[in-house]
GUBA-26173 format. One record per atom (N, C-alpha, C, O, CB): residue in three letters; x, y, z. Coordinates in steps of 0.05 Angstrom, whole numbers, padded with zeros to 5 digits, always signed. Each point is the difference from the previous one (the first is absolute). Glycine has a CB too. Layout:
// residues N
ALAXYZ...
This chain:
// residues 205
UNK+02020+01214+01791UNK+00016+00024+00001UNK+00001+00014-00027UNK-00004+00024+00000UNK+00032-00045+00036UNK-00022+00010-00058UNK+00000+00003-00018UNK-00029+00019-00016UNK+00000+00020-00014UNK+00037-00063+00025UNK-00062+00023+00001UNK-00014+00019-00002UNK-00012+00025+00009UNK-00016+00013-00014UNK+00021-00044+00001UNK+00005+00039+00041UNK+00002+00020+00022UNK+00010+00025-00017UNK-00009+00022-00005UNK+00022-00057+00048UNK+00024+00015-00055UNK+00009+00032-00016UNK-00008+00010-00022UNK+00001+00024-00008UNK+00032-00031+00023UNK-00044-00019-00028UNK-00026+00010-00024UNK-00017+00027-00002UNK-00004+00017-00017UNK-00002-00064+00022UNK-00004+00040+00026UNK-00025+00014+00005UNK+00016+00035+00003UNK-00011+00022-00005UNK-00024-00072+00035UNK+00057+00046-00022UNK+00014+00019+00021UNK-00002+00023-00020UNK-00013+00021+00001UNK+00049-00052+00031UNK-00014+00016-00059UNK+00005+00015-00026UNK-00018+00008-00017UNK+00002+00015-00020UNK+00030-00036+00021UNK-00056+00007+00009UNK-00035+00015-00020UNK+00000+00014+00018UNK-00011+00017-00014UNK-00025-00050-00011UNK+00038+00047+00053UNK-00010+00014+00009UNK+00014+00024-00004UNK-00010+00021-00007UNK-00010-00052+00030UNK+00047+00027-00017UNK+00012+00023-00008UNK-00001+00009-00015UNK+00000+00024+00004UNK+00015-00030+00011UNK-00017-00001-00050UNK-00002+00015-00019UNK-00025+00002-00010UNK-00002-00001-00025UNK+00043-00006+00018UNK-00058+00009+00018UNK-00022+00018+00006UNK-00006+00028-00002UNK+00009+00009+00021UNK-00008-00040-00001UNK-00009+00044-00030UNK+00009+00020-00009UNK-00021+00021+00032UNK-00024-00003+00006UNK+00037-00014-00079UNK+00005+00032+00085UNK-00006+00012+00017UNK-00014+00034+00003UNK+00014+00020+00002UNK+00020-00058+00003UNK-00061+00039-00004UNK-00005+00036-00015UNK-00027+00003+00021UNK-00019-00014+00008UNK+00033+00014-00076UNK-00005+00019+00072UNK-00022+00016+00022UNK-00019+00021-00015UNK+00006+00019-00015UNK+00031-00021+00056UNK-00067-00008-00030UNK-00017+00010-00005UNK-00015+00029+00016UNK-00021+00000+00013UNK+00026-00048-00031UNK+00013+00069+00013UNK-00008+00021+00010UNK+00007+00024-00009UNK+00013+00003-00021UNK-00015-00028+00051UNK-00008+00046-00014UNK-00006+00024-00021UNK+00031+00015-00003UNK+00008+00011+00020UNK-00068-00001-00004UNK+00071-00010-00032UNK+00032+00021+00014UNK-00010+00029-00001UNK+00021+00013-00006UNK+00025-00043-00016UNK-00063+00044+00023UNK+00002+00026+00001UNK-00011+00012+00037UNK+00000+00021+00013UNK-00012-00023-00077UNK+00005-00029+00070UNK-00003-00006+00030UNK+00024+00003+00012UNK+00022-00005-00011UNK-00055-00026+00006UNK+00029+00042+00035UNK+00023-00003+00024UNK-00015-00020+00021UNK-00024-00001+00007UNK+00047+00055-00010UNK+00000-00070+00011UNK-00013-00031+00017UNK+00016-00003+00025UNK+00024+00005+00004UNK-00035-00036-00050UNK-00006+00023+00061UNK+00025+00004+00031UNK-00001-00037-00001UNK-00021-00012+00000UNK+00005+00070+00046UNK+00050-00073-00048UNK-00006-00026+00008UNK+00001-00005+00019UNK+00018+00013+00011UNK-00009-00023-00038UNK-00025-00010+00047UNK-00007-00021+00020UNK+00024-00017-00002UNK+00000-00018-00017UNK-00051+00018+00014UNK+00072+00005+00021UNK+00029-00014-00009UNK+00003-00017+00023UNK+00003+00017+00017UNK+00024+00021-00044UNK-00026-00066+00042UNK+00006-00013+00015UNK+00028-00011+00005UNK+00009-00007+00022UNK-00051+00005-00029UNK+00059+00002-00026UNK+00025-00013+00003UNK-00005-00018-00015UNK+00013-00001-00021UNK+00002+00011+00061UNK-00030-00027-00036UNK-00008-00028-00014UNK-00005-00005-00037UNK-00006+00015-00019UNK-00018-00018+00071UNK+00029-00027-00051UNK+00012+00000-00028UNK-00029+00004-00020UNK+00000-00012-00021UNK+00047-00025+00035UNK-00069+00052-00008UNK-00023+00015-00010UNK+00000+00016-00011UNK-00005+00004-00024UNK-00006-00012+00046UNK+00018+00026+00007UNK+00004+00029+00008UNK+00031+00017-00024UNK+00004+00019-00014UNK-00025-00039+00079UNK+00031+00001-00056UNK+00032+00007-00017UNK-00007-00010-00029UNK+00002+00021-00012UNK+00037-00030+00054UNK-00045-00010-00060UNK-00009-00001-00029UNK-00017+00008-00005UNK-00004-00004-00024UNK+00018-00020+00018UNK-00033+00038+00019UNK-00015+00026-00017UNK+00017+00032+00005UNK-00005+00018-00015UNK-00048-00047+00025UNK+00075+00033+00018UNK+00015+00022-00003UNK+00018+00008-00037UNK+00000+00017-00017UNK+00005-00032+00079UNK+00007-00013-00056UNK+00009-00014-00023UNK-00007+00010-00029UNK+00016+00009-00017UNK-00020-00045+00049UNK-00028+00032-00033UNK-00010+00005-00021UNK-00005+00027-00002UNK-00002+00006-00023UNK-00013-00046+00022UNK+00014+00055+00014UNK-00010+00026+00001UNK+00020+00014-00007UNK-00002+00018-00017UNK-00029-00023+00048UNK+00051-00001-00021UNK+00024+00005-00002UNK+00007+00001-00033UNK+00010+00020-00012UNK-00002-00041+00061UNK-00014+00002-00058UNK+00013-00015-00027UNK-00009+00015-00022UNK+00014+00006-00020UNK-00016-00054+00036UNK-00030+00057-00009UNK-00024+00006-00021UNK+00005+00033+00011UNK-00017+00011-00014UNK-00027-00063+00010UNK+00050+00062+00011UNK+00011+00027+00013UNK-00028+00019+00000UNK-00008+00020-00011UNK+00063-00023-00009UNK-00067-00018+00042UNK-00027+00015+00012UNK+00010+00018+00027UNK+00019-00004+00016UNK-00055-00041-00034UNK+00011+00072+00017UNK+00003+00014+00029UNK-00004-00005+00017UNK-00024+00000+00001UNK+00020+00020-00013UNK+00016-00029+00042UNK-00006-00001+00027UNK+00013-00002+00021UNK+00024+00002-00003UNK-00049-00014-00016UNK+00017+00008+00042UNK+00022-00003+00020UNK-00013-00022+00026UNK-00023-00006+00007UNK+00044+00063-00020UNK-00003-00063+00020UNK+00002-00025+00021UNK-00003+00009+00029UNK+00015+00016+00011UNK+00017-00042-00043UNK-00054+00012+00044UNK-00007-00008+00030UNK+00003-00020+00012UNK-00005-00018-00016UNK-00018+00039+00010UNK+00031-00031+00029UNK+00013-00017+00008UNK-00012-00005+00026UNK+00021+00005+00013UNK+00017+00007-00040UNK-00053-00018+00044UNK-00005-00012+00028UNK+00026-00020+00017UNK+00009-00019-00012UNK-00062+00019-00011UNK+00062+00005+00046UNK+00014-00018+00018UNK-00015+00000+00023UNK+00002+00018+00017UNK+00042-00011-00035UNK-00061-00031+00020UNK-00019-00001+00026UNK+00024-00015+00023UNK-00010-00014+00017UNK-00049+00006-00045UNK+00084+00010+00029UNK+00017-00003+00019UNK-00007-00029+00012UNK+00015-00002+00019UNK-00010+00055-00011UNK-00016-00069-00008UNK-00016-00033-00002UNK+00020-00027+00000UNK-00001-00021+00013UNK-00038+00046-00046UNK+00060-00015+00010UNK+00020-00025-00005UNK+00022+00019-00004UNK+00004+00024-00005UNK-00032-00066-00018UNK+00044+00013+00028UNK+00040+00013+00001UNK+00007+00004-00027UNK+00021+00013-00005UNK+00000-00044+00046UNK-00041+00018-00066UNK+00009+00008-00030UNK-00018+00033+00006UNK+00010-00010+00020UNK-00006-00049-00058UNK-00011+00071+00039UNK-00016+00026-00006UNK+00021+00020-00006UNK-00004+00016-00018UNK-00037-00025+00048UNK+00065+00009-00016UNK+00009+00024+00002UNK+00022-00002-00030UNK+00014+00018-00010UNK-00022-00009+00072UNK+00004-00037-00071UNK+00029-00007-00017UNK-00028+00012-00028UNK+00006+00019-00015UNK+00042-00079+00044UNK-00061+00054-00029UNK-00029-00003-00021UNK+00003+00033-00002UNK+00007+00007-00022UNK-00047-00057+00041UNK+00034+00071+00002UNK+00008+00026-00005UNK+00030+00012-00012UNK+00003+00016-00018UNK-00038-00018+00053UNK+00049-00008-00023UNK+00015+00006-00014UNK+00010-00006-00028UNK+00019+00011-00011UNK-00018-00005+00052UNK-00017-00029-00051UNK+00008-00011-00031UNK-00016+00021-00016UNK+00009+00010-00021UNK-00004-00067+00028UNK-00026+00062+00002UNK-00019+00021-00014UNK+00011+00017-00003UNK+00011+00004-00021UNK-00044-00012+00032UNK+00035+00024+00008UNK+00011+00028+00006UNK+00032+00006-00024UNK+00009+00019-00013UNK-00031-00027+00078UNK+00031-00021-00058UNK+00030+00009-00019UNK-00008-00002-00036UNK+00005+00014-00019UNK+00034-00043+00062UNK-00055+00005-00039UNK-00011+00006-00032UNK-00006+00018-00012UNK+00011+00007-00022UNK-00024-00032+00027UNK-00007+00038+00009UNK-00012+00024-00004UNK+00022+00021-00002UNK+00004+00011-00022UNK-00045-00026+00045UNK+00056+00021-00004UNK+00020+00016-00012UNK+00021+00000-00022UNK+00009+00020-00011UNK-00020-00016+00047UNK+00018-00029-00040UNK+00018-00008-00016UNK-00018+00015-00031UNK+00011+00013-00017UNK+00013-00064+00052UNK-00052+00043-00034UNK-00007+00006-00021UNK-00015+00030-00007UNK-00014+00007-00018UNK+00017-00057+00020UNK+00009+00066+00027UNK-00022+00028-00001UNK-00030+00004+00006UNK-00012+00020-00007UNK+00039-00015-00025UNK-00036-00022+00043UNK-00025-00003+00007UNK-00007+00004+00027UNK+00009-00015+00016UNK-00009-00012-00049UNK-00015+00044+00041UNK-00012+00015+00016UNK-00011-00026+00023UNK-00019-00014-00008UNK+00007+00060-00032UNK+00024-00054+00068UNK-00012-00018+00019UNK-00008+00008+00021UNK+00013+00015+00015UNK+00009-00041-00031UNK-00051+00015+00023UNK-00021+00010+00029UNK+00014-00018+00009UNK+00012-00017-00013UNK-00065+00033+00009UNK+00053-00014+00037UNK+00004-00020+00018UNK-00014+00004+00023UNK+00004+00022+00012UNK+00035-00031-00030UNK-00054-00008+00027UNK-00017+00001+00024UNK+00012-00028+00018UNK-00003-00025-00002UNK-00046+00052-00025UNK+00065-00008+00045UNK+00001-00028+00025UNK-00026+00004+00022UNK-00009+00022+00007UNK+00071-00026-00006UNK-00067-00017+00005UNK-00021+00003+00018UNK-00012-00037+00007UNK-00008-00015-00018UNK-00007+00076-00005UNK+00017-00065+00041UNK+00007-00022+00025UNK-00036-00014+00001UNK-00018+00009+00014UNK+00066+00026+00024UNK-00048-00050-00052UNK-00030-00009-00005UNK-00001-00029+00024UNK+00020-00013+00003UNK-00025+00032-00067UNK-00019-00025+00076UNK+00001-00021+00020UNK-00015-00018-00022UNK-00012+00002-00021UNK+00011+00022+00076UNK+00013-00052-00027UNK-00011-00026-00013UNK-00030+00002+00014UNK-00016-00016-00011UNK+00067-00018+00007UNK-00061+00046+00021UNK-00020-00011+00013UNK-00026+00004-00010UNK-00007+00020+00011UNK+00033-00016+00022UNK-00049-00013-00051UNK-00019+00002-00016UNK-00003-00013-00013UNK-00001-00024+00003UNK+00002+00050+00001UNK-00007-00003-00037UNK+00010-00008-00018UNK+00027+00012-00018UNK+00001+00023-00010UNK-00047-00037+00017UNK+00068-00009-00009UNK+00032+00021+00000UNK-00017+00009-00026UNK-00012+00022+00000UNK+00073-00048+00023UNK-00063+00008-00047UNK-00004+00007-00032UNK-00021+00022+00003UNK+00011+00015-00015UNK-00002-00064-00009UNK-00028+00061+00032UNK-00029+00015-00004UNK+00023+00021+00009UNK+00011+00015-00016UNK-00070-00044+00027UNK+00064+00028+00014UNK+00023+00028+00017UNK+00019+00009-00020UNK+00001+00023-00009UNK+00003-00044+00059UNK+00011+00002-00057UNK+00033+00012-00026UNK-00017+00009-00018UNK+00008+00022-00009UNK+00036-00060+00008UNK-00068+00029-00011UNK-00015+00018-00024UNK-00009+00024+00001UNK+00001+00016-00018UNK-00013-00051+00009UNK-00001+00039+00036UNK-00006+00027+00014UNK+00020+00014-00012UNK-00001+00011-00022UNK-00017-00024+00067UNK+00040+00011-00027UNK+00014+00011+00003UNK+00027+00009-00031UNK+00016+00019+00002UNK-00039-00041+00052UNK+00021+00009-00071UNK+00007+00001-00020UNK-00021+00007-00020UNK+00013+00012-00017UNK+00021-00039+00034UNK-00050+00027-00023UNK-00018+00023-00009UNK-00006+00023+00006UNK-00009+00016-00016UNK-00002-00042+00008UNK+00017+00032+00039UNK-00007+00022+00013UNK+00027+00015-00013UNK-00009+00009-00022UNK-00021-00027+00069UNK+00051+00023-00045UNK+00027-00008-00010UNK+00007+00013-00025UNK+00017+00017-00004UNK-00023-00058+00027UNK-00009+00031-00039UNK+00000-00004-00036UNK-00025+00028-00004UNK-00001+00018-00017UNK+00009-00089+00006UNK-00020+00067+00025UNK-00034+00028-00006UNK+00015+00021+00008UNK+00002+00020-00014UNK-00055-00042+00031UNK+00066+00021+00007UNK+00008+00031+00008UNK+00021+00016-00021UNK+00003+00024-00004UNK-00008-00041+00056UNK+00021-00013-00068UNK+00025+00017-00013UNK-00020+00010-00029UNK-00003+00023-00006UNK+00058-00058+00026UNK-00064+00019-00029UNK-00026+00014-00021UNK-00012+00016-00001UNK-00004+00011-00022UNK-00002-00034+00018UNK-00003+00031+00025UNK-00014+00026+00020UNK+00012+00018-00001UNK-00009+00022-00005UNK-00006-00042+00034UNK+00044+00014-00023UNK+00016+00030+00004UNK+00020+00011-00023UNK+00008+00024-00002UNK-00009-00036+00051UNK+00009-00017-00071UNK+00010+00008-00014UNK-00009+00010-00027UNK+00015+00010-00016UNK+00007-00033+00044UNK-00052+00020-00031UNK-00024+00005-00014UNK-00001-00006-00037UNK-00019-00002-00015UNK+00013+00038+00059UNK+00036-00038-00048UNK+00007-00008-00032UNK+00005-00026-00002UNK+00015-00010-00016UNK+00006+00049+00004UNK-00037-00057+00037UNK+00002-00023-00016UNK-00024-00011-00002UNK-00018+00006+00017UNK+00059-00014-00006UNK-00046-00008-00030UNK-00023-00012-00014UNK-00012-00023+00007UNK-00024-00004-00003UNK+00042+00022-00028UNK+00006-00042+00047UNK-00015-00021+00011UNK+00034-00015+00013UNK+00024+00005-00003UNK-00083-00011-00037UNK+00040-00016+00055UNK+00015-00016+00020UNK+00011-00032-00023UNK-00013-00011-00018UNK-00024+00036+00075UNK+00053-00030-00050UNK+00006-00026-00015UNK+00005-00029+00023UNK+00019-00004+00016UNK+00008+00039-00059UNK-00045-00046+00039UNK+00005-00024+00019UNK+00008-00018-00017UNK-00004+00005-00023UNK-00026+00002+00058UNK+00043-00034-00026UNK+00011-00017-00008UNK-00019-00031-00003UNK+00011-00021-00007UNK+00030+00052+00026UNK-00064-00029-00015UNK-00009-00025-00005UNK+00000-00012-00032UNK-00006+00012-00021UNK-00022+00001+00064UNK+00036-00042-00039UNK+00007-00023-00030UNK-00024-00016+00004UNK-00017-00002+00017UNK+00075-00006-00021UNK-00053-00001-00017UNK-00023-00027-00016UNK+00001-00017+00033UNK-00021+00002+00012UNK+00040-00012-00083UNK-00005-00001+00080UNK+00012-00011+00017UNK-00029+00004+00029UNK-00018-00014+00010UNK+00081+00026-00037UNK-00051+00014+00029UNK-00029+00029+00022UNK-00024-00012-00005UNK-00013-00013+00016UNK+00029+00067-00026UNK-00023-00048-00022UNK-00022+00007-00007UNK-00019-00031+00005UNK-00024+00003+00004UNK+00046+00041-00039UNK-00007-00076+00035UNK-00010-00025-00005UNK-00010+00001+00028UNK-00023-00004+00007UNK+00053-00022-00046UNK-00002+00035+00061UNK-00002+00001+00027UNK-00036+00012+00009UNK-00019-00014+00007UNK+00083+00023-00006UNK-00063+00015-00002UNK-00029+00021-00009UNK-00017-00022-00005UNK-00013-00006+00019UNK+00032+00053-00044UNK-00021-00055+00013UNK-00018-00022-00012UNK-00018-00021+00019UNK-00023-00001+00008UNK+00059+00003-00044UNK-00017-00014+00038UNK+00008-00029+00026UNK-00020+00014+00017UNK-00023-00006+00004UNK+00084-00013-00002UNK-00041+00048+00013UNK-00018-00001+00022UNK-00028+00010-00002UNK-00017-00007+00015UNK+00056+00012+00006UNK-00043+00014-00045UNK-00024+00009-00001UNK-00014-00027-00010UNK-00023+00002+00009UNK+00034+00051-00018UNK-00010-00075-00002UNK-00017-00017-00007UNK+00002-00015+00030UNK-00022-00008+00007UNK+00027+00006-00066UNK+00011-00003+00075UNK-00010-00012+00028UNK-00019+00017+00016UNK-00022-00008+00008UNK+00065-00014-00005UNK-00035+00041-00001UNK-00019+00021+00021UNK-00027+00009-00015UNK-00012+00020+00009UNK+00057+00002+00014UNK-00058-00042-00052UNK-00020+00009-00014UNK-00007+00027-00002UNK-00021+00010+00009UNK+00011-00048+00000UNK+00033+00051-00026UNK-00009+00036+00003UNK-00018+00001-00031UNK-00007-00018-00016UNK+00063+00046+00047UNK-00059-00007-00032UNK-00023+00004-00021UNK+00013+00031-00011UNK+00005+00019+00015UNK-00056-00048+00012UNK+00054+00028-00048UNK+00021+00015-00011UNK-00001+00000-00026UNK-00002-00021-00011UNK+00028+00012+00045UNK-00026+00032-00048UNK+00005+00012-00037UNK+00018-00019-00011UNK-00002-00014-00020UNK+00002+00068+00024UNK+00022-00053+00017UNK+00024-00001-00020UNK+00019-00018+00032UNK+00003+00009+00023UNK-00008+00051-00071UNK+00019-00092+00033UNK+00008-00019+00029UNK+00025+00013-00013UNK-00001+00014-00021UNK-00028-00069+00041UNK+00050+00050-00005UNK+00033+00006+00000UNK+00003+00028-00001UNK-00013+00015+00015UNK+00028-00056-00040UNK+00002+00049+00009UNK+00005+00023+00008UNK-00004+00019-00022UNK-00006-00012-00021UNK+00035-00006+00053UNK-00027+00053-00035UNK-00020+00012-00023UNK+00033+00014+00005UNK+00014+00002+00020UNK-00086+00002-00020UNK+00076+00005-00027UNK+00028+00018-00011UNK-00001+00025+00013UNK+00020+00015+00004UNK-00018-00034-00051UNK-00024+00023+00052UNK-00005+00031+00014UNK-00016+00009+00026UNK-00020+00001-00015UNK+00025+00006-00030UNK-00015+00001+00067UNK-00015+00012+00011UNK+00010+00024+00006UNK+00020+00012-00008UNK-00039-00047+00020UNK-00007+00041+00009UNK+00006+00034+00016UNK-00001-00010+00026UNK-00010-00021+00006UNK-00016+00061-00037UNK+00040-00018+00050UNK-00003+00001+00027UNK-00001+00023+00002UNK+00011+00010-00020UNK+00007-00045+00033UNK-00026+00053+00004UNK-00007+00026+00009UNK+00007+00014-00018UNK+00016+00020+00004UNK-00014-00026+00036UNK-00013-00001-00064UNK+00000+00016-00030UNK+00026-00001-00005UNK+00006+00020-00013UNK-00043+00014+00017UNK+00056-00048-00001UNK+00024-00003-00008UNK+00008-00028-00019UNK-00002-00020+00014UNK+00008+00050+00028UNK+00002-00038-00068UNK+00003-00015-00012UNK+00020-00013+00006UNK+00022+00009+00008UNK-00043+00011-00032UNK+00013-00049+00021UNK+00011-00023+00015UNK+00014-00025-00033UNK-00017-00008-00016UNK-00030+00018+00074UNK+00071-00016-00060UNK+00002-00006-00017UNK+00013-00032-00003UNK+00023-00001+00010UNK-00026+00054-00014UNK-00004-00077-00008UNK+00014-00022+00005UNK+00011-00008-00038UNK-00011-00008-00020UNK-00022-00010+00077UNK+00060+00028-00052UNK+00013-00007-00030UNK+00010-00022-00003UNK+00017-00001-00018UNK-00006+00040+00011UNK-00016-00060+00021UNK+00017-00027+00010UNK-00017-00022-00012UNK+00009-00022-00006UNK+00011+00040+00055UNK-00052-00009-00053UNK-00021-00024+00001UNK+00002-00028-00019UNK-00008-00023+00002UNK-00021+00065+00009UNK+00045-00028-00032UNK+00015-00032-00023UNK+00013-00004+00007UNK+00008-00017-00016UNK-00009+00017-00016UNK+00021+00000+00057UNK+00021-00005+00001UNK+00005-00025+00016UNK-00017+00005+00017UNK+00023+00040-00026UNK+00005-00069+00017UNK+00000-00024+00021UNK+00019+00017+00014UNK+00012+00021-00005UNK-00021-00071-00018UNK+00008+00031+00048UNK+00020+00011+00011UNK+00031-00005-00007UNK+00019+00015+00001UNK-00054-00015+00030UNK+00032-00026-00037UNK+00036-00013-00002UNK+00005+00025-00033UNK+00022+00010-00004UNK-00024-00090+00027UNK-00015+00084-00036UNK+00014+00017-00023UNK+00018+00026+00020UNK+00023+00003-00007UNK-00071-00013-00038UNK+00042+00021+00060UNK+00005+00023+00005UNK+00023+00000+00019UNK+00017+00017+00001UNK-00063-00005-00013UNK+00044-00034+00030UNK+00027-00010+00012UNK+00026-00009-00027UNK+00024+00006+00002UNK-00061-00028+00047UNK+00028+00011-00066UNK+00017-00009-00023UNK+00005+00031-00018UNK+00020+00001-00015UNK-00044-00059+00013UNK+00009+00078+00003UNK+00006+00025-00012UNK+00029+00015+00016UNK+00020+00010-00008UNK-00079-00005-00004UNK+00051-00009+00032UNK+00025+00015+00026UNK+00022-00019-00004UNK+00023+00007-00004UNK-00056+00010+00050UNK+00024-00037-00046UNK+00033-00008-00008UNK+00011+00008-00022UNK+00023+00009-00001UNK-00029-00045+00020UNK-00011+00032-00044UNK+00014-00002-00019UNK+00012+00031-00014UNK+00017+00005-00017UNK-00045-00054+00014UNK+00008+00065+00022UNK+00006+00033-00004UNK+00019+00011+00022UNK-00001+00025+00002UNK-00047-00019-00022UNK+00066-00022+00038UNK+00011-00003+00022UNK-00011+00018+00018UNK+00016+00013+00014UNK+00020-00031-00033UNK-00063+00023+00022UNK-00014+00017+00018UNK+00000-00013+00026UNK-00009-00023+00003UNK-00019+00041-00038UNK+00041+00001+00060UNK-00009-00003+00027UNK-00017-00016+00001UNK-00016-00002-00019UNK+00023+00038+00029UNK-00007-00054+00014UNK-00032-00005+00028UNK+00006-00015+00014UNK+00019-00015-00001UNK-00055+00016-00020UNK+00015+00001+00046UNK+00000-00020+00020UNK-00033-00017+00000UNK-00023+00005-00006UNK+00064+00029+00037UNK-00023-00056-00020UNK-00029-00014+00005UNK-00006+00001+00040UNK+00014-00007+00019UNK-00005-00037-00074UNK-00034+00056+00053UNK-00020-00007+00029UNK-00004-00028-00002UNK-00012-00011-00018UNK-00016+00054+00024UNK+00042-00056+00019UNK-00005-00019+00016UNK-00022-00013+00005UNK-00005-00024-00004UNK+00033+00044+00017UNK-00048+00004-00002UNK-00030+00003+00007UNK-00011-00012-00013UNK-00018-00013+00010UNK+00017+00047+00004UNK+00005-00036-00047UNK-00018-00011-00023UNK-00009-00028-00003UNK-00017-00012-00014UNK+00036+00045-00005UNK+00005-00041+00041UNK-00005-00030-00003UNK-00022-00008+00022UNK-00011-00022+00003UNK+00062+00013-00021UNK-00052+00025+00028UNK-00016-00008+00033UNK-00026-00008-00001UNK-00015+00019-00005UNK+00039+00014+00028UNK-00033-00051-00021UNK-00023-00007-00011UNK-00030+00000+00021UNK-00024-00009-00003UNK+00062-00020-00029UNK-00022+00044+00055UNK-00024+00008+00019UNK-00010+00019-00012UNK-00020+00007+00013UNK+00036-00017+00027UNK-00013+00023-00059UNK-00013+00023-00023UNK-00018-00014-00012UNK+00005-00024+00002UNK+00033+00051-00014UNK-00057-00023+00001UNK-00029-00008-00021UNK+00031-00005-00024UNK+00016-00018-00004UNK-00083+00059+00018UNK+00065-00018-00023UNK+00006+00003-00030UNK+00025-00010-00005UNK+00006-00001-00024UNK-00032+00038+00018UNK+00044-00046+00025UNK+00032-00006-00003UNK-00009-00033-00003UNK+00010-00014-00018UNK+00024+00057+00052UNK-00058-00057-00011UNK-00005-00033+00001UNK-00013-00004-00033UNK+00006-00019-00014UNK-00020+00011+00076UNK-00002+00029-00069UNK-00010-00002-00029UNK+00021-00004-00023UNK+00005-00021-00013UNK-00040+00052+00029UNK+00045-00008-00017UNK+00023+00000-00022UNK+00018-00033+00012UNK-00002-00017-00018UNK+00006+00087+00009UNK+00013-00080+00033UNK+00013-00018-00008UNK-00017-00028+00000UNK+00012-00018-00013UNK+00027+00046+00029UNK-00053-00033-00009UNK-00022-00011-00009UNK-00019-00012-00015UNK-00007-00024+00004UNK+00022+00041+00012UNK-00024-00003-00033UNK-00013+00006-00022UNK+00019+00013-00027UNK+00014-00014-00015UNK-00054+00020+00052UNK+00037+00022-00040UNK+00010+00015-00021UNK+00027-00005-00013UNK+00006+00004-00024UNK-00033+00025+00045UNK+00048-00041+00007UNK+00023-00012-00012UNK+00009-00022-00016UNK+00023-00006-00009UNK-00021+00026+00038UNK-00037-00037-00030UNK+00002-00023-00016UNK-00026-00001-00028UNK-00012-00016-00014UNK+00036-00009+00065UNK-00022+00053-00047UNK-00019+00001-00031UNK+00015+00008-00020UNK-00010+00002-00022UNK-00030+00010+00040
């Protein structure tokens, strides 16, 4: 235990700084989750431009509590919030479908609001090992294994400011910055590839 809170107190005072452009406007990829909310957090902190999108695929009985934690954040702090409800099925693939559909989502508000510069997703060090795992099982052949700080999608810039980050740092940031979140349930579910990976594997490296 002792050395748990060791670890806890190196992580926190860690010095926390985002690598991005501020003369940029950024739409965040906001889920609620303790990710999603310590990089709001940060953005917040570092008094960068952007505004928050939010997906409720209507799926679980936490979704609607998860919208509304966003939604109040966001106002509390003046920040401009998308909200797309829209009722995603289990039957397929749920993860490939909610991505659809949450990119579809995120392009249109970029599209129409035209002063912004790029999308901010939330993937951590945590993602990126995950990325890894599976691309080294499924033998992909690839530049670059885990994850890259930046791409494009339909010429739109795609942004991951999280990639140093573990995950438990950023859950330990929200607390200690008493920032909002909820945790998805779902994450534990290990009928997922990447949820049996991470508890698995990644949680004991």
């Amino acid at each position: 235990q002792r050395t748990q809170h060791q670890q806890c107190m190196k992580l926190l005072t860690r010095r926390s700084k985002l690598n991005l452009d501020k003369s940029k406007r950024y739409l965040l990829a906001c889920s609620g989750g303790p990710d999603s909310m310590a990089l709001f957090g940060m953005l917040l902190k570092e008094k960068y431009d952007f505004e928050v999108a939010f997906v409720n695929y209507k799926t679980r009985e936490n979704s609607n509590y998860e919208q509304k934690l966003v939604e109040e954040y966001a106002n509390e702090h003046g920040i401009k919030c998308y909200v797309l409800e829209k009722k995603c099925s289990f039957a397929g693939n749920f993860e490939n479908n909610a991505r659809k559909i949450r990119y579809k989502f995120f392009f249109d508000i970029v599209k129409k609001q035209k002063n912004i510069d790029g999308i901010l997703v939330v993937h951590n060090a945590d993602d990126s090992i995950e990325t890894y795992i599976i691309q080294n099982r499924r033998k992909v052949l690839t530049d670059k294994y885990g994850l890259t700080f930046s791409t494009k999608m339909r010429e739109i810039n795609i942004y991951r400011p999280l990639l140093r980050y573990e995950k438990n740092f950023l859950e330990l940031y929200c607390v200690k910055n008493s920032i909002p979140y909820s945790i998805d349930a779902t994450n534990f579910d290990e009928k997922y590839l990447r949820n049996s990976i991470r508890s698995r594997i990644v949680s004991k490296l």
